[in-house]
C-alpha positions as CSV (number, residue, x, y, z in Angstrom):
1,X,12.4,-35.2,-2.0
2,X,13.6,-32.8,0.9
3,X,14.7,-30.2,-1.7
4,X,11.0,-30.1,-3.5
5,X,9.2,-29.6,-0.5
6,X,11.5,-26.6,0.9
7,X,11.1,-25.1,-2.4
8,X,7.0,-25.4,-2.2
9,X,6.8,-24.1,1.2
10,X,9.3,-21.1,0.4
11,X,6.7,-20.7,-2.7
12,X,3.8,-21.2,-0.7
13,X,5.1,-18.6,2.2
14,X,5.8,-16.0,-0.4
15,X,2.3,-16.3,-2.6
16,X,0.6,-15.9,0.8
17,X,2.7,-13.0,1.7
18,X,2.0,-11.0,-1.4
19,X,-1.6,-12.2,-1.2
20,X,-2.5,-10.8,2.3
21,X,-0.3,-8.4,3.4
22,X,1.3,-4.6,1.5
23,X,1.9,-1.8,2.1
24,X,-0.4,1.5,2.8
25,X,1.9,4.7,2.1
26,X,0.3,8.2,3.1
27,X,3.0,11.1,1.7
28,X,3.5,14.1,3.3
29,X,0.5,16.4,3.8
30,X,-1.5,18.3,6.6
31,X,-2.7,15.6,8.6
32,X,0.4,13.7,8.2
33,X,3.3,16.3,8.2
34,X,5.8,13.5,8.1
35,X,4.4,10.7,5.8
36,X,3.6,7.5,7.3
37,X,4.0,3.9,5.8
38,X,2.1,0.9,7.3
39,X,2.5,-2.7,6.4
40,X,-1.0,-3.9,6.6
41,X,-2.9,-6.8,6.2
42,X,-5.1,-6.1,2.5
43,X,-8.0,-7.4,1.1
44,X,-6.9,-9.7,-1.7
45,X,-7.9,-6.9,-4.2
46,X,-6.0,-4.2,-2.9
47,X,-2.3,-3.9,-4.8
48,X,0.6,-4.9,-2.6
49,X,2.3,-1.1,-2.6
50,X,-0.8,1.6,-1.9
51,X,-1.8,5.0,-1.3
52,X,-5.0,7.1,-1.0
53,X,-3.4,9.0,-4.1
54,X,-3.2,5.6,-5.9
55,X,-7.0,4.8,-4.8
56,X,-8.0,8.1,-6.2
57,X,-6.3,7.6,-9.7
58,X,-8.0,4.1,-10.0
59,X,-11.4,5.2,-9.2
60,X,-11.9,8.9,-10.7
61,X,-8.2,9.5,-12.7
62,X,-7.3,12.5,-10.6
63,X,-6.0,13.0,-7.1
64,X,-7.8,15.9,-5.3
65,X,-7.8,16.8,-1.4
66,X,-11.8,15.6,-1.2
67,X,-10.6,12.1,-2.8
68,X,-7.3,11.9,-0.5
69,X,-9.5,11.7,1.9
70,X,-11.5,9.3,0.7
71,X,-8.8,7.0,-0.2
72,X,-7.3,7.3,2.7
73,X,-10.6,6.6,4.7
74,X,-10.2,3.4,2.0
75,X,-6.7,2.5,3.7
76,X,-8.0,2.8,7.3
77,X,-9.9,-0.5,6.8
78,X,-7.1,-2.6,6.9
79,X,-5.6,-3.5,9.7
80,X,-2.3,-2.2,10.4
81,X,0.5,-4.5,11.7
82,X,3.3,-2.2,12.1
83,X,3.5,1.5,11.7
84,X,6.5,3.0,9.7
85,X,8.3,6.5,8.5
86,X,7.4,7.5,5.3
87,X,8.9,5.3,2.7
88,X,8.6,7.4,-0.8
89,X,9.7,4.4,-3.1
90,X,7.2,2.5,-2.0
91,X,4.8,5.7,-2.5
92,X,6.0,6.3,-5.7
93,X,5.1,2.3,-7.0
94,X,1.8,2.3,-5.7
95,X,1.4,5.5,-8.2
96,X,3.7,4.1,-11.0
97,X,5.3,6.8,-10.3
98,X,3.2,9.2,-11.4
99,X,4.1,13.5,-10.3
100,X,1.4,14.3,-7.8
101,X,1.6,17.4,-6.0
102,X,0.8,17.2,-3.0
């Protein structure tokens, strides 16, 4: 019975985990000459690896500077719980990997 209920609790821990918290990745531009990766805790809609290029794709199918912006005005509404250096694979998932030039 012990072995069932460590399995649902590691199953429960890891459901909530993708649920509520990703990742917010910000590649290297002018504001940010570095990049910047934040784990942060998401809105249950957001995808667990984003970007403000990945925000722009889904909502007009191009990145542009006005809609980086915007998407990463987007990503500033959740709240950050720890501040990283730029990650690009988890950049690169949020965009499926799509070239982007930034």
């Amino acid at each position: 019975m012990k072995k069932y209920r460590r399995i649902i609790i590691i199953v429960a821990t890891v459901v909530i985990f993708f649920s509520f918290f990703g990742f917010f990745s910000i590649p290297p531009i002018g504001i940010f000459p570095q990049g910047i990766t934040c784990f942060v805790l998401k809105s249950p809609s957001d995808p667990f690896f984003n970007s403000p290029d990945a925000i722009s794709i889904k909502h007009i199918g191009h990145v542009s500077i006005f809609s980086r912006a915007m998407g990463i005005a987007e990503g500033a509404k959740n709240p950050i719980i720890l501040r990283l250096p730029y990650i690009e694979t988890f950049y690169n998932l949020s965009v499926d990997y799509a070239q982007i030039d930034h």
